[in-house]
C-alpha positions in Angstrom: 12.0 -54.2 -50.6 11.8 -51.0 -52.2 13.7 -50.2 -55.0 16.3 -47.6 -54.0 16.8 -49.9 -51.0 17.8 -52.4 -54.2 19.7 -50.3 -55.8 22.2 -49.5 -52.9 22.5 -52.7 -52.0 23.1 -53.6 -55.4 25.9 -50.9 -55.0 27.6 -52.3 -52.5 27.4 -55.5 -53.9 30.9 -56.7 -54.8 31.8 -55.1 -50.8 29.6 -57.8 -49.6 30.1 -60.4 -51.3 33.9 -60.3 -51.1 33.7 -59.9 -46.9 30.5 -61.8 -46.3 29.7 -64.6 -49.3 28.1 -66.5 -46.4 27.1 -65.9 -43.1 27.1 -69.0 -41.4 26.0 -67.8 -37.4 23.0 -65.8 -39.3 21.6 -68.5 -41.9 18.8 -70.7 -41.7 19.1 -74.7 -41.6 18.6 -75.9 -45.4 20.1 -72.1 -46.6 23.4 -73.0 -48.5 23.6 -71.0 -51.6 25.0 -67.4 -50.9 22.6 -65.8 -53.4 19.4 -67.2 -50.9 21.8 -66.6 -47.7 22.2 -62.7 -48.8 18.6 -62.3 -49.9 17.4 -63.6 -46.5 20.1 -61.7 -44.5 19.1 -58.4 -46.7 15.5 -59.5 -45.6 16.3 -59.7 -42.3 18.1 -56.8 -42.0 15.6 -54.1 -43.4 12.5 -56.0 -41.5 14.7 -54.9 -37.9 12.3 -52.5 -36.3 15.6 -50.7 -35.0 18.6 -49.3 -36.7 21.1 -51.8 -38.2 24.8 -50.5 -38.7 27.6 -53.5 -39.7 30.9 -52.6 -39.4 33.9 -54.6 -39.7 37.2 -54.8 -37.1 38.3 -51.8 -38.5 35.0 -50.0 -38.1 34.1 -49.8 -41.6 30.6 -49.2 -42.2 29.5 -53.1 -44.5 26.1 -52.9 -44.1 22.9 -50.7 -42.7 19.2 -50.3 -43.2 16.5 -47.9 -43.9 16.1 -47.6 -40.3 19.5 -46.4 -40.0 19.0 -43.9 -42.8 15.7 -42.4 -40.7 17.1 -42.8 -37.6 21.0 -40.5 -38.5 19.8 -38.7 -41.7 22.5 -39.9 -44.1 21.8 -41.7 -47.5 23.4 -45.3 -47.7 25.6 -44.7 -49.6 26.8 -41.4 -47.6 28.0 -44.3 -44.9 28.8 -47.5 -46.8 32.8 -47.7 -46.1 32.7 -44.8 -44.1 34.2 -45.0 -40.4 31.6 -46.0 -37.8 32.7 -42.8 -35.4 30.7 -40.4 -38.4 27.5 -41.5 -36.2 29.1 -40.5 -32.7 29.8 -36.9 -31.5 33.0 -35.5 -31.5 33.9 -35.6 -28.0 33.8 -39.3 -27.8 35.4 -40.2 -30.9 39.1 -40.5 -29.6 38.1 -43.1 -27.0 35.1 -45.0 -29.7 37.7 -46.7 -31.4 39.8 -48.3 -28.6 36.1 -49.3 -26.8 35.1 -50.5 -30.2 38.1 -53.4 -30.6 37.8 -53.7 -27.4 34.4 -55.8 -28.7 35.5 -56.9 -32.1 37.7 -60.2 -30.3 35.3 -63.2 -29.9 36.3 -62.9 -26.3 34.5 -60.1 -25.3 32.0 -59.4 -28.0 28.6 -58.3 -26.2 25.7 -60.8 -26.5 22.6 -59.8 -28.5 20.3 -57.9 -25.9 23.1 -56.3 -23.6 22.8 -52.5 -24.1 24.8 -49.9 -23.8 23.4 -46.5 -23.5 25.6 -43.8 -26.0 24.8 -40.7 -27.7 24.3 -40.7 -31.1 24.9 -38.0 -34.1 22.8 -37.3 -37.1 24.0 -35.5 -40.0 22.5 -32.4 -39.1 24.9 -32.4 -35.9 22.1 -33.1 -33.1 22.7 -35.9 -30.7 20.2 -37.9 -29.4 20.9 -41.2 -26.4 20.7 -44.0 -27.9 21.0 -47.8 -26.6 23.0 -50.5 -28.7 23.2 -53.8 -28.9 26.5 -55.9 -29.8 26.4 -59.0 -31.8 29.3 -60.8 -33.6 29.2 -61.9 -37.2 31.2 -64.7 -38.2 32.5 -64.6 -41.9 35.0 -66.2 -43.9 36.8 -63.2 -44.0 36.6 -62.4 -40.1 34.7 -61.2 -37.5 32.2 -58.2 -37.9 29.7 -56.9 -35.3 26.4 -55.7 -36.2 25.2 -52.9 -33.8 21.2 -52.2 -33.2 20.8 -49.0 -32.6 17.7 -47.8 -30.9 16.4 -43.7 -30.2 15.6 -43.6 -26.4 15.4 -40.1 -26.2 11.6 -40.4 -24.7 12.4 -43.2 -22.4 15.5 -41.1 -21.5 12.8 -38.1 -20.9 9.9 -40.2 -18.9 12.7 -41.7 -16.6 14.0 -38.4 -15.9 10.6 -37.3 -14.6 10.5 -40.4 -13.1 13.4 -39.9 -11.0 12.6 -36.4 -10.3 9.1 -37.4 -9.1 10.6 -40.1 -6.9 13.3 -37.1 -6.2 10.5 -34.7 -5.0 8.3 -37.2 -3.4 11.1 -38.5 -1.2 12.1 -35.2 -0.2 9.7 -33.3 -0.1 9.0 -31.8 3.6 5.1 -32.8 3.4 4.9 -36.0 5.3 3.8 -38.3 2.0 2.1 -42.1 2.4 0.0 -44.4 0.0 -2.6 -47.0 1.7 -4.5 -49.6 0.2 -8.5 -49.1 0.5 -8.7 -51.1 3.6 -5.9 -48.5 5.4 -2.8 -50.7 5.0 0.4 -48.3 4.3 2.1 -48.8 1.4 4.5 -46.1 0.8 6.3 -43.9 4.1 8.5 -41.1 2.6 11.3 -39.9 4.5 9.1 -36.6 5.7 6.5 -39.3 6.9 9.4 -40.8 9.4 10.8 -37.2 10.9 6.8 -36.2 11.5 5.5 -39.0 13.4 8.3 -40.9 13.7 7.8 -44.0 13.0 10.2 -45.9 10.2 9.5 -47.1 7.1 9.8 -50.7 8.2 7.0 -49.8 10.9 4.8 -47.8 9.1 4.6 -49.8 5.9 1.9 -52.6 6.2 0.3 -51.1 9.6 -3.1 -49.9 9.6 -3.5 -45.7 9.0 -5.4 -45.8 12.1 -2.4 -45.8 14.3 -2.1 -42.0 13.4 -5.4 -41.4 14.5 -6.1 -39.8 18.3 -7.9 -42.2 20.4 -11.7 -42.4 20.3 -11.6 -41.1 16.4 -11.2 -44.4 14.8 -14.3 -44.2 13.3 -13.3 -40.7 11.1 -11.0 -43.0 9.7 -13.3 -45.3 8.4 -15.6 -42.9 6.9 -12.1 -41.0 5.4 -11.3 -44.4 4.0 -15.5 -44.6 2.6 -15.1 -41.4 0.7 -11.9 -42.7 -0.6 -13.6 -46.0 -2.1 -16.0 -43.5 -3.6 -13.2 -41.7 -5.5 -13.6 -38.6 -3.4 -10.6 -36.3 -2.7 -10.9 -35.5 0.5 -9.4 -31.9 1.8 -8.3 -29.7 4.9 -9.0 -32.7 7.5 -6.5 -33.3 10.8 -7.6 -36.7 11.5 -3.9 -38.5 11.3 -2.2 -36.1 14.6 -0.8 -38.2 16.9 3.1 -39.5 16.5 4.7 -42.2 17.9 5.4 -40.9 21.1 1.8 -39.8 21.6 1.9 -36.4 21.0 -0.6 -34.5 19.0 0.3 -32.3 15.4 -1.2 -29.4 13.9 -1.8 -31.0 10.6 -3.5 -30.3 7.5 -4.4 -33.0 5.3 -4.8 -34.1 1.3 -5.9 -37.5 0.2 -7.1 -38.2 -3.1 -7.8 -41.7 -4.3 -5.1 -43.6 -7.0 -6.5 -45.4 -9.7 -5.1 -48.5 -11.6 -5.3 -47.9 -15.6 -9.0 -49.0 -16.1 -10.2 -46.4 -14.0 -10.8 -48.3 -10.6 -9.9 -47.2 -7.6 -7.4 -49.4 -5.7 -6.0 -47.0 -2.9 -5.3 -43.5 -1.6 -2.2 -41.0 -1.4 -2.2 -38.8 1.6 0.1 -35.7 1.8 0.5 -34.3 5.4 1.4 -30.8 5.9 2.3 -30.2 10.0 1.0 -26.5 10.4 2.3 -25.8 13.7 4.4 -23.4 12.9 1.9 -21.6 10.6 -0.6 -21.7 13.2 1.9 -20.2 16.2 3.3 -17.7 13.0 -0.5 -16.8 12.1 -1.2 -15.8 15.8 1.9 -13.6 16.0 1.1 -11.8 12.9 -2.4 -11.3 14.2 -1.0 -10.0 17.5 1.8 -7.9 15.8 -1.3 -6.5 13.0 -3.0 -5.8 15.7 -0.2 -3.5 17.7 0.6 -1.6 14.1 -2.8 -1.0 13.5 -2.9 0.6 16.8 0.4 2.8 15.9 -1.1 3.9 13.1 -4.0 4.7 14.5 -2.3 6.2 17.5 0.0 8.2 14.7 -2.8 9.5 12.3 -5.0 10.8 15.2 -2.0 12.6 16.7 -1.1 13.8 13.1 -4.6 14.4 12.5 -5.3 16.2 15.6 -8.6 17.6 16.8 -10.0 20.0 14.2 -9.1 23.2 15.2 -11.6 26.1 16.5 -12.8 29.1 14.0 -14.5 31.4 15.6 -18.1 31.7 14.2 -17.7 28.5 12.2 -19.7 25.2 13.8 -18.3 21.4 12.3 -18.8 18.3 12.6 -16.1 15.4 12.0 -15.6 11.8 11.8 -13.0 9.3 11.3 -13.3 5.5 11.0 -10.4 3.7 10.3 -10.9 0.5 8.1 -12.4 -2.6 10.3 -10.3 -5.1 7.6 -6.9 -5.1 5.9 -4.2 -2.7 7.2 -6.6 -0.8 9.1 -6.0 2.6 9.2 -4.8 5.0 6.4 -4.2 8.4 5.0 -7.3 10.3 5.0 -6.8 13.6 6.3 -8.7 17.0 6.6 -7.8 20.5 8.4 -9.2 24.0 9.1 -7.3 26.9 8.6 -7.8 29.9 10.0 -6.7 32.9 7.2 -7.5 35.8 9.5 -9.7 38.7 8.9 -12.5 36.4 8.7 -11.3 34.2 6.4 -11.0 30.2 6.9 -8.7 27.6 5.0 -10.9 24.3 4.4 -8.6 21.3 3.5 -9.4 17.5 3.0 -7.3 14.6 1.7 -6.8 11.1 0.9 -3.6 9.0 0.5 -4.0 5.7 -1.0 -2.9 2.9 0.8 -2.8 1.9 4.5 -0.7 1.3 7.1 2.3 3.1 8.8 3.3 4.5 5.5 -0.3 6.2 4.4 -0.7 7.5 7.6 3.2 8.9 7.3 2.6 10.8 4.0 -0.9 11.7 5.1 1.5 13.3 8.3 3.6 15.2 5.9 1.3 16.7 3.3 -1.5 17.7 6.3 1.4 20.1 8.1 3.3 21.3 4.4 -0.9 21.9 2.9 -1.4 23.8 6.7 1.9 26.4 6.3 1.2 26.7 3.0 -2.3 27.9 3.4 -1.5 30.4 6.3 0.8 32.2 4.2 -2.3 33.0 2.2 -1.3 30.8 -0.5 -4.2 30.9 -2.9 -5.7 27.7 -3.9 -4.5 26.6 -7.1 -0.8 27.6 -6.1 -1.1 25.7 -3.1 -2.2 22.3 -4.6 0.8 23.1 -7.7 2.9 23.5 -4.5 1.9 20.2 -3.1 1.9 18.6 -6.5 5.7 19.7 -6.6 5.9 17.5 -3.6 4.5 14.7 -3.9 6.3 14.3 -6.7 9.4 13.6 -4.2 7.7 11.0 -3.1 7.8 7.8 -5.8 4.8 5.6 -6.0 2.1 7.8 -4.3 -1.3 8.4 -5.7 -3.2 11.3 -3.4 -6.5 13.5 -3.8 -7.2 16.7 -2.0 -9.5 19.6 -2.4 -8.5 23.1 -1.0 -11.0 25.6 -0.2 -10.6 29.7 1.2 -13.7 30.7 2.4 -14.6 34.4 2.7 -18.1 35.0 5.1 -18.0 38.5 4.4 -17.9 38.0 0.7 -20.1 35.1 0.8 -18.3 32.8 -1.6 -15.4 30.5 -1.8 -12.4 30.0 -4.2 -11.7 26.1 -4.7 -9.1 24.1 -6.3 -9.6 20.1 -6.0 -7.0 18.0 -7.2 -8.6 14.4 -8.2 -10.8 14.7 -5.1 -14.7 13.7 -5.3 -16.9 16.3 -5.2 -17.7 18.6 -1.9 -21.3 19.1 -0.9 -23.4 22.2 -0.1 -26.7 21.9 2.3 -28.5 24.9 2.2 -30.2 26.1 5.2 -33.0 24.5 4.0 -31.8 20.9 3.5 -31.2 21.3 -0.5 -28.1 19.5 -0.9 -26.3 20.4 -4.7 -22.6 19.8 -5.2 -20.1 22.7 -5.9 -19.5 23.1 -9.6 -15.4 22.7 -9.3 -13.1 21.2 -12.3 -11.6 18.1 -10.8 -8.2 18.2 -11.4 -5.4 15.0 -11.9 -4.4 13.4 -8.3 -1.5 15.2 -6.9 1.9 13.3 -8.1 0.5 13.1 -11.5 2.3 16.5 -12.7 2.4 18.1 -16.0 -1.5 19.2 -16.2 -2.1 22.5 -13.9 -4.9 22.7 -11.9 -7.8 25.1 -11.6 -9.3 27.0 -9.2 -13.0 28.6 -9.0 -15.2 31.1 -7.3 -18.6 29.7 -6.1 -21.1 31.7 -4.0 -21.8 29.9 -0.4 -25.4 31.2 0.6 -25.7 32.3 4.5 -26.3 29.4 6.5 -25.2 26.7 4.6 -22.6 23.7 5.3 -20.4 22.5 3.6 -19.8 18.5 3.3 -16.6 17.0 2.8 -15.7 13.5 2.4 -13.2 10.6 1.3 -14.2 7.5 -0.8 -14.3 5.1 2.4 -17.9 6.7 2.2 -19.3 6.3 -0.9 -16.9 3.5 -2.7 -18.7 0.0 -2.2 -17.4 -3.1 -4.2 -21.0 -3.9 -5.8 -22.6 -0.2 -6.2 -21.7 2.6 -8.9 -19.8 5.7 -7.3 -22.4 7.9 -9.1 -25.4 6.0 -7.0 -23.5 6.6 -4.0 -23.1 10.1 -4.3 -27.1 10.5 -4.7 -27.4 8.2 -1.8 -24.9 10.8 0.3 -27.0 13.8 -0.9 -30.3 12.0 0.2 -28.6 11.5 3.4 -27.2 14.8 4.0 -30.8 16.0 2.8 -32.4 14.1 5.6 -30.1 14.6 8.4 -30.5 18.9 7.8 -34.1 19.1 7.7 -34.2 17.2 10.8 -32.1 18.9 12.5 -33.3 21.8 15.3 -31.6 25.1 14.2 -29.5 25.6 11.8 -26.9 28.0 14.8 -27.2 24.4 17.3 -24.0 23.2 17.1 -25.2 19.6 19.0 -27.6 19.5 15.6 -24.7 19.2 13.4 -22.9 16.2 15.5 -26.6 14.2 15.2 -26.3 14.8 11.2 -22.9 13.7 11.1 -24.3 10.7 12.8 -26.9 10.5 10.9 -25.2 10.3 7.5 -22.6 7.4 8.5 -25.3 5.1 10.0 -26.9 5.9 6.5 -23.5 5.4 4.2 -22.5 2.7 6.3 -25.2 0.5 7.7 -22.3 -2.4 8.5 -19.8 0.1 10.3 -17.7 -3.3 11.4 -17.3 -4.4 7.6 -15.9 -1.1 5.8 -12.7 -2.1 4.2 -11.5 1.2 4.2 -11.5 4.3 6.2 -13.6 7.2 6.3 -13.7 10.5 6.9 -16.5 12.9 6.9 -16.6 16.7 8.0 -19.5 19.1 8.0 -18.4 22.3 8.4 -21.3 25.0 8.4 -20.1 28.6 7.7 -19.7 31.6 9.7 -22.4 34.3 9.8 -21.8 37.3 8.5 -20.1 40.0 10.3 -22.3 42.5 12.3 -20.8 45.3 10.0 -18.3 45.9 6.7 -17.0 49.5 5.4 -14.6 50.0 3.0 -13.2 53.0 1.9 -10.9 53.9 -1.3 -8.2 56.1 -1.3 -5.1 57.4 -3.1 -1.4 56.4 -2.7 -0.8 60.1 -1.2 0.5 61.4 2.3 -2.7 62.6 2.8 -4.6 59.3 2.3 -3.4 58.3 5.5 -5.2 61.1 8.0 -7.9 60.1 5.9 -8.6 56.8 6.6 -7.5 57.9 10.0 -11.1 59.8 9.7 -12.9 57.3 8.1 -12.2 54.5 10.8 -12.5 56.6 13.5 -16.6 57.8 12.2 -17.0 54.1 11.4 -15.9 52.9 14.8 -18.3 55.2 16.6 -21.0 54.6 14.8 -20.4 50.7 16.0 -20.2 52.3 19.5 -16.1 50.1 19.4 -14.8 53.2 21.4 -12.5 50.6 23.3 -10.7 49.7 20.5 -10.6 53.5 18.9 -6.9 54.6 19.8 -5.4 50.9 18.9 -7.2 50.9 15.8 -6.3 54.2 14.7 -2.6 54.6 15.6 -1.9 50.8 14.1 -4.1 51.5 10.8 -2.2 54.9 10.4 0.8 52.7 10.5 -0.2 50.3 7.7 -1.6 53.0 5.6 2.1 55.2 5.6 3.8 51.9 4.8 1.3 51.2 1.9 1.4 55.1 0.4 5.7 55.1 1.1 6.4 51.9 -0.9 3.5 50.6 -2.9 1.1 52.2 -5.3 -2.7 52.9 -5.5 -5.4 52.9 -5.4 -5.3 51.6 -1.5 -8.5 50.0 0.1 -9.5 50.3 3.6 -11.6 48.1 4.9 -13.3 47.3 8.2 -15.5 44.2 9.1 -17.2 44.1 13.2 -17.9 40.5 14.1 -19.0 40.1 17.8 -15.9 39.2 19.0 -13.5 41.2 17.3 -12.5 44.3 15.0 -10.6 43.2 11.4 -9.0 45.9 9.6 -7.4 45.5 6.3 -5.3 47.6 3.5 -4.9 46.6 0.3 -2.2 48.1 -2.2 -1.5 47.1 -5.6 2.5 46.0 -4.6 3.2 42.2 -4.6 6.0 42.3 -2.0 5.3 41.2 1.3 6.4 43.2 4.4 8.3 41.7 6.8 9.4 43.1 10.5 12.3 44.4 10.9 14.5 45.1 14.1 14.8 48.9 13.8 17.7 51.2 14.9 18.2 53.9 17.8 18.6 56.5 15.3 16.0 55.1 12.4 13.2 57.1 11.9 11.0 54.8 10.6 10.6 50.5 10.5 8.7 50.0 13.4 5.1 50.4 12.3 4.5 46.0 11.4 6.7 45.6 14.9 3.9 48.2 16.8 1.5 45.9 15.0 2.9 42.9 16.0 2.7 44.2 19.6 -0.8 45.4 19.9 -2.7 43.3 17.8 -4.7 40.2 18.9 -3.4 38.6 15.4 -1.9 40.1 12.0 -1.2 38.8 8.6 -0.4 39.2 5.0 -2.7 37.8 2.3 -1.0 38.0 -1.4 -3.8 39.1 -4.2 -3.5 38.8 -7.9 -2.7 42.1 -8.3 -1.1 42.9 -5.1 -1.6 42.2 -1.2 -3.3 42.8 1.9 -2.2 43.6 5.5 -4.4 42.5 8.4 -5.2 43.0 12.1 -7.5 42.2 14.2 -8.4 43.9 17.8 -10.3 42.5 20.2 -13.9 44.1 21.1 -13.4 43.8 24.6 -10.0 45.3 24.3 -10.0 49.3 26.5 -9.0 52.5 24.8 
């Protein structure tokens, strides 16, 4: 024994001897002298594998052991004549003592082995479950008990999972049964009974069989093969049929149960009745399939058919995604600016669905207004920016280009959009040189706008990432591929004026791009717009910010016009251009630039004055001598506009050429 075990004993030494000298029930035939009784009691008492606490009928602590030390973290001599209830939690100790005397008569003292499951407290104030045994001691003195205290905190733990797993198993809506390797059920849980139907006291000991359809018998046999091999067997809908004979939509789980040496002894089987799921799947296929079809139906209606410029030839296509949601947000739009000038937009909203297509709705018709009232580029994308900020959790690319023929360049802002495409008339394909820009939503960074020449002839090639973006190539490869295609298509085509020519490129490109059209997993959009030809004539003129500038121009548009043989349109021309020029020289300052441009269709004429503010038409009195030249304008021209300029604005008309003076 060790020797502070000694020593405390030897401390509580006169306690002992004076309530137990002798411990008659405890002792050893032959044992008589106390001195060998209390050495082989001490003996005893430490060689207990669980804790040993001796109290007498008043619950005094007599006696305990190292175990009891370990098990409650108190020295010995911390609990030697202390009150038993120090080792039980708070709560219980108002009742302990009544339940304690309760035990300490010889009528109802608890045989050794008879346990009683408490809680315990250590020193440092945790409690733990314990299980005690009772035992009396019989002494010349009286009756104490000696207690056997044992931690069961992890066979407290593994029969709480036990009971859950028995919980969880029993109900647990999967159908669950265990068979032996020859079929025979063992186990029916109460899913098993409300599936098929049959009770426990039916199922259990009947062959697995009986849930088979007739004619499949054999399936089950070759199931119960695989099973033997210690194969888990998956996704199978062998065991359908109920009691009553009717068939289940089932999906089934067996896996083989081993006994500890590693052998395989039986099966467990967990049933899953997918009827429902099956009957759910179908309706959710049939209700995809009727949103896709709104959405589609809603982004082609949003989307529209592009829109005619005179002079300007494209080409579009549209594919909505073959998988997933289906459709989405890709939008693009032509613009027409007036005076020649044409608004190119394209777009992508990410997502799919109702809600892409929605957004892709809303920013198509705000990026359209915005762009007729001559909005330059990198306002209108900061515009748009502004508000798609309004609309939380959207991530959207667009590019935004004003075209000017005469001029033979374009300004471009692109706002996290991949880059557009120019095909000479040769078949050269290069990409604009434009600063991509953050996605619109992003905010903060401003975006920038450029000036790139357009040579006659060429097309422009415009394009969302359904085209290019593949799971397994780089977006930089794609882009070549694209160019190659474009490349191809252009050379091939017959004249660079056919408009059927550009349709066979656009075709051309997407059986390229997209080899597998029914496996895209996203849409696309592609449009080839090929610019218009020049006009059949330009002259500008400058002039002052004087009364007399406007008889001048009257002058220079009338020589101009005849030397374009438009006398048809002379007198419109004249009388509306005098009426732009007197509002330009009255409320705006010089100098003021005329300017003239002949297409075969029609007769543009624009001024241009250094004044930011816009005119407006106004309703003008009986008596007012003046503010009705814009509503003149707004009478006898074919169409008229404002365009603001960095450092002022232009007014616009057009006339047609067929128009008679």
């Amino acid at each position: 024994m060790p020797v502070d075990n000694q020593q405390q004993f030897a401390d509580a030494e006169v306690l002992r001897r004076s309530r137990c000298p002798a411990v008659p029930a405890a002792c050893p035939a032959g044992a008589e002298a106390s001195g060998s009784t209390d050495g082989w009691f001490r003996s005893l008492l430490e060689s207990a594998p669980d804790a040993m606490v001796i109290v007498d009928d008043a619950g005094t602590i007599q006696l305990v052991n190292a175990q009891t030390e370990a098990l409650f973290g108190y020295r010995r001599e911390e609990l030697l004549g202390r009150p038993v209830e120090i080792l039980v939690p708070h709560r219980f100790r108002r009742h302990h003592a009544a339940h304690r005397q309760g035990y300490a008569g010889n009528q109802q003292v608890r045989p050794m082995g008879a346990g009683l499951d408490l809680n315990g407290l250590r020193k440092d104030g945790r409690e733990f479950p314990v299980e005690i045994s009772l035992s009396p001691i019989e002494t010349a003195d009286g009756p104490l008990v000696a207690a056997a205290v044992r931690d069961v905190t992890e066979r407290k733990a593994a029969e709480a999972r036990i009971n859950e797993l028995a919980a969880l198993v029993e109900s647990s809506q999967d159908a669950i049964l265990a068979k032996t390797l020859e079929g025979r059920i063992t186990y029916w849980n109460a899913a098993a009974q409300r599936l098929y139907g049959y009770t426990p006291q039916e199922a259990v000991g009947a062959h697995v069989s009986m849930l088979a359809p007739p004619g499949r018998e054999k399936e089950i046999d070759q199931l119960l093969g695989r099973l033997g091999n210690g194969e888990k067997v998956e996704h199978f809908e062998t065991l359908r049929v109920t009691s009553t004979g009717r068939q289940l939509d089932v999906d089934v789980t067996l896996w083989p149960t081993r006994e500890p040496g590693g052998k395989v002894v039986g099966g467990c089987a967990i049933i899953r009745d997918v009827g429902d799921q099956k009957r759910a799947a179908a309706e959710l296929t049939e209700l995809y399939e009727q949103q896709r079809h709104v959405a589609l139906t809603l982004q082609r209606s949003l989307m529209g058919p592009p829109p005619e410029v005179p002079g300007m030839h494209t080409a579009s296509r549209y594919l909505p995604a073959t998988q997933g949601a289906g459709v989405g947000g890709d939008w693009f739009d032509l613009v027409p600016l007036g005076a020649g000038r044409v608004g190119v937009l394209i777009g992508d909203v990410m997502g799919r669905g109702l809600e892409a297509a929605a957004v892709m709705g809303r920013l198509r018709s705000a990026a359209h207004a915005l762009a007729k009232s001559g909005m330059s580029p990198r306002q209108l994308m900061q515009t748009l920016d502004s508000v798609v900020a309004d609309m939380p959790d959207q991530f959207i690319t667009c590019c935004y280009l004003e075209i000017d023929p005469d001029a033979g360049e374009a300004v471009i802002c692109s706002a996290g959009h991949l880059p557009a495409l120019l095909v000479t008339a040769d078949g050269e394909v290069g990409r604009l040189p434009v600063p991509v820009s953050v996605p619109l939503g992003v905010g903060e960074i401003p975006h920038q706008q450029v000036t790139v020449s357009l040579p006659a002839g060429a097309t422009l090639a415009l394009y969302t990432d359904g085209l290019v973006e593949t799971p397994d190539s780089d977006i930089e490869t794609q882009l070549e591929v694209l160019g190659e295609a474009l490349g191809v298509a252009f050379r091939a085509a017959p004249g660079p004026e056919d408009a059927a020519a550009l349709e066979e490129a656009a075709d051309s490109v997407l059986a390229t791009m997209l080899p597998g059209v029914e496996g895209h997993n996203d849409d696309v959009t592609l449009l080839l717009a090929r610019l218009p030809p020049a006009p059949l004539g330009t002259a500008t003129r400058e002039l002052s910010a004087v009364p007399e500038a406007v008889a001048q121009g009257r002058a220079f548009l009338s020589g101009v016009l005849a030397g374009w043989d438009l006398h048809g349109v002379r007198d419109d021309a004249r009388l509306l251009a005098s009426e732009v020029l007197t509002n330009a020289v009255r409320h705006a300052r010089g100098p003021i630039r005329l300017r003239l441009r002949h297409t075969e269709h029609e007769l543009t004429v624009e001024v241009t004055d250094r004044s930011p503010q816009l005119p407006h038409v106004r309703l003008a009195g009986t008596g007012d001598e003046s503010g009705r030249g814009l509503a003149l304008v707004d009478t006898l021209a074919g169409s008229w506009g404002t365009r603001p300029a960095e450092d002022g604005k232009t007014i616009w008309f057009t006339l047609s050429t067929g128009r008679s003076g």
